[in-house]
N, C-alpha and C positions, 0 to 999 in steps of 0.2 A: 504494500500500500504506500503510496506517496506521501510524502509529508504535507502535499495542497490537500489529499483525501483524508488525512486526519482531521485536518484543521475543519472541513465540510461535515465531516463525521461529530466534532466536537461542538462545531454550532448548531447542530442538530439535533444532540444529546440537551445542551444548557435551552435550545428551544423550547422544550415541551416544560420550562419552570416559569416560565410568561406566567406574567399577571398581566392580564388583559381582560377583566370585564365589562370593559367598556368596549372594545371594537372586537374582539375576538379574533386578533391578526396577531399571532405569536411571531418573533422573530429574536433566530440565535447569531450570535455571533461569536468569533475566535481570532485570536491572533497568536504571531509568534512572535517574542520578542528577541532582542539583538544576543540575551544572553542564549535563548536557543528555547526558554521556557515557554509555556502555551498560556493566555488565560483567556477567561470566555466571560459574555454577559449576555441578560435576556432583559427581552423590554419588561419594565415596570410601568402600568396607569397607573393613574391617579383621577380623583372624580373632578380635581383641578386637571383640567388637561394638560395645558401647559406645566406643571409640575413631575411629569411622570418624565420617563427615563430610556431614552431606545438601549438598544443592545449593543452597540457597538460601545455609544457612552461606558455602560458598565464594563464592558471588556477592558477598554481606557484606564478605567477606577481602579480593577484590578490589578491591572498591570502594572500601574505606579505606585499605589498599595503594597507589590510584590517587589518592589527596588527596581525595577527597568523603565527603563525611559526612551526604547527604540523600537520602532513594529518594524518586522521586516516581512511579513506577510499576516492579510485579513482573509477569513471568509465570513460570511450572511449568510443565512438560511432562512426562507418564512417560504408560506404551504399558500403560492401566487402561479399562474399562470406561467409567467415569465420571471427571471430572476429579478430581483430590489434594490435599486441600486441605495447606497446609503444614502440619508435627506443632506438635505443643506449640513444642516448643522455638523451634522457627525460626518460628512466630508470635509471640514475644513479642523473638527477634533481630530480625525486622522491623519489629516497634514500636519496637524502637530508634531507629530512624533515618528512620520513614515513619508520617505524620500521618497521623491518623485515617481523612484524606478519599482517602487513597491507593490507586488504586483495584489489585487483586488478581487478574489474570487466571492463570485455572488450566485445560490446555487436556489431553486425550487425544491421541494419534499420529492417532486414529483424524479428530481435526476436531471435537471435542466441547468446546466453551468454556464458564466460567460466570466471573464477575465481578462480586467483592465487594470492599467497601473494606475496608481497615484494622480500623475498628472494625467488623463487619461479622464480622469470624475470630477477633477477640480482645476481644470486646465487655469494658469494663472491667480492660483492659488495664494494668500493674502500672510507673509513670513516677516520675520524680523527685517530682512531685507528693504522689506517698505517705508521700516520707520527709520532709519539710517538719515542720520542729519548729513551725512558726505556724498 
């Protein structure tokens, strides 16, 4: 097995812990980080909507929780037609921490994969670079 089909295999495992009873749209996610460790998050609602928590986010939480601060690969899982690509937000949290060339597997329950990099989901994506007074 690949280390991209673990990663698919693991977002898929932390999917089915979604708290979701508000939309009923579970979605897992996984990363690996720079140390070679894995950590994974599932979407949390909330009846505040806005306060609730995707999956990728919690992978994020984890991950830096766990002493690492580099993704060097994602996957997504949710049970959708075609694969998810991560929203806004949790595309520019994953530029946080994961170089451009990192590559983005985003998979369906059903067996359905597509795999973009980094920049690829957040083309001109918004880095310390920006804020550079030189």
């Amino acid at each position: 097995m690949s280390a991209r089909d673990i990663l698919v295999q693991e977002a898929a495992r932390v999917r089915e812990n979604a708290y979701v009873p508000y939309s009923n749209f579970k979605v897992g996610a996984a990363l690996r980080a720079g140390s070679g460790a894995m950590y994974s998050g599932c979407n949390v609602e909330n009846v505040a909507y806005p306060q609730g928590t995707c999956a990728e986010a919690g992978a994020i939480a984890a991950m830096v929780a766990g002493g690492d601060t580099e993704i060097k690969e994602v996957a997504v899982i949710a049970d959708s037609p075609e694969p998810v690509t991560p929203c806004g937000g949790c595309r520019q949290k994953l530029a946080e921490f994961a170089a451009a060339d990192v590559k983005i597997t985003m998979a369906t329950t059903g067996g359905k994969q597509v795999t973009l990099t980094m920049a690829d989901i957040l083309p001109g994506a918004f880095n310390t670079h920006h804020m550079s007074n030189t």
